[in-house]
N, C-alpha and C positions, 0 to 999 in steps of 0.2 A: 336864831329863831325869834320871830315876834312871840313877846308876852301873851296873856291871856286879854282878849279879847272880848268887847261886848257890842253886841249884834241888834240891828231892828230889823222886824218884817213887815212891809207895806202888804196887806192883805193876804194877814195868815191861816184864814179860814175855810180856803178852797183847797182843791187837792194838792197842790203845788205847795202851797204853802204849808199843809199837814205833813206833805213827805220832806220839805225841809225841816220843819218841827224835828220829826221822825228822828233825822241825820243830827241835827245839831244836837238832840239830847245827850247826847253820848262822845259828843269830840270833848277833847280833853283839855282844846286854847280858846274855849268859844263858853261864854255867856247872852243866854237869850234874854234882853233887859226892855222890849217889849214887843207885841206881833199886833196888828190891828185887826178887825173889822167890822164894817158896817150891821152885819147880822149880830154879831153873839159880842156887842159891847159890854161890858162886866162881868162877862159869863170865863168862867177856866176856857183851858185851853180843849180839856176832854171832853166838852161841852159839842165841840165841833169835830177832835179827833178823841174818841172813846180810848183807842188805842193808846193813847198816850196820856191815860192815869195815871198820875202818882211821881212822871218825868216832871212838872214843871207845880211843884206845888206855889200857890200864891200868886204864879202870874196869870193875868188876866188881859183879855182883847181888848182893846184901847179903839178910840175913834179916829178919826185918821189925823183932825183939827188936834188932837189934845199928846198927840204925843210928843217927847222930847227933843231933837235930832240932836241936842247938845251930849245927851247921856251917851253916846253910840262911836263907836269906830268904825263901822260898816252898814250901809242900810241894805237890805235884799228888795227888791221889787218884785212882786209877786201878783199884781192888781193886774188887772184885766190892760189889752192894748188901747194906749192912749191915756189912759186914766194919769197915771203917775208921769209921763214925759217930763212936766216940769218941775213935780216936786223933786224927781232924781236929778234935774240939771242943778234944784237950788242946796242939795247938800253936797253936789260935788262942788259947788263954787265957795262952799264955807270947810273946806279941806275934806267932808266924810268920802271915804272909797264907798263906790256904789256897784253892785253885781246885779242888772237888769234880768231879768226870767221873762217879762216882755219882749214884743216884738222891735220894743220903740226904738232899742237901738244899734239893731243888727246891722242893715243895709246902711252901703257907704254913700249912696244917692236918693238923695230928699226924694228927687220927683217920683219914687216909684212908692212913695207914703200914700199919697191922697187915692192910687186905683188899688193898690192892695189893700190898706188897712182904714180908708175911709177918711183918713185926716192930713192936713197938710202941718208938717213937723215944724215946732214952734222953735228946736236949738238944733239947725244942721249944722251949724259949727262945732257942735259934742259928735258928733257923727262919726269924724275923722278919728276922737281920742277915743273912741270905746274900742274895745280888743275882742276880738270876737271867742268866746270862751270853749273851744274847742280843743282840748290837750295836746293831741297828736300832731296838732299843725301852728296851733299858737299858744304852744305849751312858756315857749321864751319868752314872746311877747308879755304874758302878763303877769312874767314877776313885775313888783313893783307897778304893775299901773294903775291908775285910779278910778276907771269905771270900766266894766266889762255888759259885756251882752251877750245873753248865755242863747246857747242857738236853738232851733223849734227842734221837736221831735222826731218828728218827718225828716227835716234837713240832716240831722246829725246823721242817721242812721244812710241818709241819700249818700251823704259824703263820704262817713264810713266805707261805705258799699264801693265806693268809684275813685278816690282819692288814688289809690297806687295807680289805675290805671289812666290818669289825669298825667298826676309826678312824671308817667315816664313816656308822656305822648304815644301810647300805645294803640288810643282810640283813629281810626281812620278820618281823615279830616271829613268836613264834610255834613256829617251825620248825627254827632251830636248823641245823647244818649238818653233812654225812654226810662223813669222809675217808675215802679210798681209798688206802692205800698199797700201794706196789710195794717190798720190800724185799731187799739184796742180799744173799748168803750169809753176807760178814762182822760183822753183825749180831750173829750167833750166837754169835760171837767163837771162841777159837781151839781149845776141846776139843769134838772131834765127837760128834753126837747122833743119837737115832736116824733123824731127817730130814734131817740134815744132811752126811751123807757124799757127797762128789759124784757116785758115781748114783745118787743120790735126789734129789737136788737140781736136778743138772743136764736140760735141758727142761722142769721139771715148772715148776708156777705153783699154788700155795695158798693158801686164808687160814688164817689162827690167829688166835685168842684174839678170833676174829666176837662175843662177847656183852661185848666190853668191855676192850678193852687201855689197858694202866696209863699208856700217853703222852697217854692224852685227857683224862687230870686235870690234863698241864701246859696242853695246849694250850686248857681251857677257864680255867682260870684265868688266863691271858694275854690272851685275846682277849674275857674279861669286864672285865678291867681296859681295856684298850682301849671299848670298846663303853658301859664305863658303865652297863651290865645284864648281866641273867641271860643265856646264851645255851647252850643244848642244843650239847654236841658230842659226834659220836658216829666213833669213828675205826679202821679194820679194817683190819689190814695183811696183804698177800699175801706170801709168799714164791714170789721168781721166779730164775731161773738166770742171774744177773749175780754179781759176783762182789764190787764195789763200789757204792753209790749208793742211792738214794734218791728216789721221785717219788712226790710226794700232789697227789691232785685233790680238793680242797674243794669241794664242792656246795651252793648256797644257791637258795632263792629270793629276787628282788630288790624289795625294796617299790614299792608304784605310782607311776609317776614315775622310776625308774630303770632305764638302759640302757647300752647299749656306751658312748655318749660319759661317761656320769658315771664308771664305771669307769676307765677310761682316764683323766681327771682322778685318779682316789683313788689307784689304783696308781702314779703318776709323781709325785703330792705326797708320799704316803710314803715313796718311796723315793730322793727327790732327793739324798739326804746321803748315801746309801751308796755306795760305790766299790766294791762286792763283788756287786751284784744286778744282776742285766740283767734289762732289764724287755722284756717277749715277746708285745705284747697280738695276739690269735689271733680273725682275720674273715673273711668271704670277699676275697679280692682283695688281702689285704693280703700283702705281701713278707715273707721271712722262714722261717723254723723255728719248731718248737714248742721249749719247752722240754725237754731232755734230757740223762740225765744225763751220755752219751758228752762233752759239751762241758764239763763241770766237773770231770771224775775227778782225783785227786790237788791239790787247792786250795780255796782258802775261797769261791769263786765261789758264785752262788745264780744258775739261771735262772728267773725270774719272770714267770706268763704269767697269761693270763683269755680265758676266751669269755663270750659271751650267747649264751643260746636266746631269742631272741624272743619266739617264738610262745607260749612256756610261760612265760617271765620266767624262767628257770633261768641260774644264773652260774657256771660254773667257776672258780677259782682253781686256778692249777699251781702246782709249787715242784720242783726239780731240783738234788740236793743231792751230795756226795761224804759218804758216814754217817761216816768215820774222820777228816775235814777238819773242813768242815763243819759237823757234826752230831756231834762231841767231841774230837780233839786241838788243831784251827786253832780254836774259840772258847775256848779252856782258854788258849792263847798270849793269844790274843787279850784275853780277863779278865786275864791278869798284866800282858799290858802295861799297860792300862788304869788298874790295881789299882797298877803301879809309877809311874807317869809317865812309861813312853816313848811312844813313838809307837801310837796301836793299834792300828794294821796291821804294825809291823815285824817283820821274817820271816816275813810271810804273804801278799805278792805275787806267790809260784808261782805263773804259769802250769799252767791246768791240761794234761793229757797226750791225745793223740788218735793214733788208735786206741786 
């Protein structure tokens, strides 16, 4: 096991970066030796998160120019997409392991930068080396490697949802598969928009970004890698009036010959290794809840579920996620450890919180 460890966070004053706060107060190999940002420069940390009085006495947000990268073993990237691309390429070229919470370094093809995220990527050559920081599928991958890219909220939870039935070519060619997302307010992260004010937000239920949102380029290039082929994914997220969380239902049709019992095989073989997925398969008669997010808020938990239509051959895939756990601060822990040699669940067996 790697020693004790000291940490920086590029922009630790947004939500992302308050729920890594959150998580790193309490690991037992990890020193937080500075967090930046631009708003609450010399101010504590509970300045920004209240919640976290009394965790980090003495340290204080730093400017983004004035920090160390020498002091640090690991930098976390937690700044908005684009902002950080080059200063994560320049501490990983001077030996620091870097865990991206940005977009900048998920996709393995430059050219889909400039129409999703507006910018045309300054080190596609770091492209290849990032590992994409998803447990269940590149849990191996990133022992030991040196920059990781922690995946969107949306995608984790898409992939979750559809990856067994990916693994085991179960989906009919063809067809390709539609996600549904439900997403929670904090999402949006922490400076208010014009839909995002809570009463607009709250009751209401929307979709955005219906002709094509930017997490279906992660989640098809993962679950093409799985699959082995090309596979259509098409994935539309709602905004609903929850506050935390994350729920996608993958929809496929299932090739001839495939039903509830082959499902139920895929989903239980995939996910035998993880200690963080509960698997939820969903029939008449059968015992049980559906997957939701009320049961995982605040933890790296994943509820995993599935139906069949019958009569249509139609498959649901569910996936029940915490977006701030989940879906970027608890897999960004989760990458370091990996990335260090400790454990790679440690400090991340919170129980999740209910109500």
């Amino acid at each position: 096991m790697a020693s004790r460890v000291r940490v920086g966070i590029l922009g630790g004053s947004g939500m992302t970066g308050g729920e890594l706060l959150r998580i790193l107060a309490t690991h037992p190999g990890v020193e937080v030796a500075w967090a930046t940002s631009r708003e609450y420069i010399g101010k504590p940390i509970h300045a920004a998160h209240p919640h976290l009085r009394g965790f980090y006495q003495g340290l204080r947000f730093e400017a983004l120019e004035d920090v160390d990268m020498g002091v640090v073993n690991v930098v976390f990237n937690a700044l908005p997409h684009s902002v950080g691309t080059v200063i994560v390429a320049e501490a990983f070229e001077t030996g620091i392991r870097v865990v991206d919470l940005s977009a900048d370094y998920r996709l393995k093809d430059p050219d889909l930068y400039p129409a999703l995220y507006g910018f045309k990527h300054p080190r596609p050559d770091l492209l290849e080396e990032a590992v994409y920081a998803l447990p269940e599928i590149y849990g191996e991958k990133l022992r030991g490697a040196r920059l990781s890219a922690v995946p969107g909220c949306n995608a984790t939870a898409a992939i979750l949802a559809a990856a067994p039935l990916a693994a085991s070519n179960m989906i009919e060619k063809g067809y390709g598969l539609i996600v549904d997302v439900k997403a929670a307010s904090s999402e949006a992260g922490s400076r208010p928009g014009r839909h995002n004010i809570h009463p607009l937000r709250e009751g209401s239920a929307r979709p955005y970004s219906p002709w094509g949102h930017r997490h279906a380029a992660e989640a098809a290039q993962v679950l093409r890698e799985l699959a082995g082929e090309g596979i259509r994914v098409s994935l539309v997220p709602h905004a609903v009036s929850m506050t935390r969380g994350v729920l996608a239902s993958a929809h496929a049709w299932l090739r001839e010959g495939y039903g509830f019992r082959e499902a139920a095989t895929a989903y239980a073989s995939f996910y035998s290794g993880s200690p963080m997925v509960r698997i939820k398969p969903m029939a008449p008669g059968l015992p049980g809840d559906p997957p939701d997010v009320k049961n995982v808020l605040g933890s790296m938990y994943a509820e995993v579920g599935f139906a069949v239509e019958e009569d249509s051959g139609r498959i649901t895939g569910f996936a029940a996620i915490d977006n701030l756990v989940r879906g970027a601060a608890g897999q960004a822990v989760y990458a370091m450890n990996a990335m260090l040699g400790f454990d790679e669940w440690m400090g991340l067996h919170t129980p999740p919180i209910r109500p």
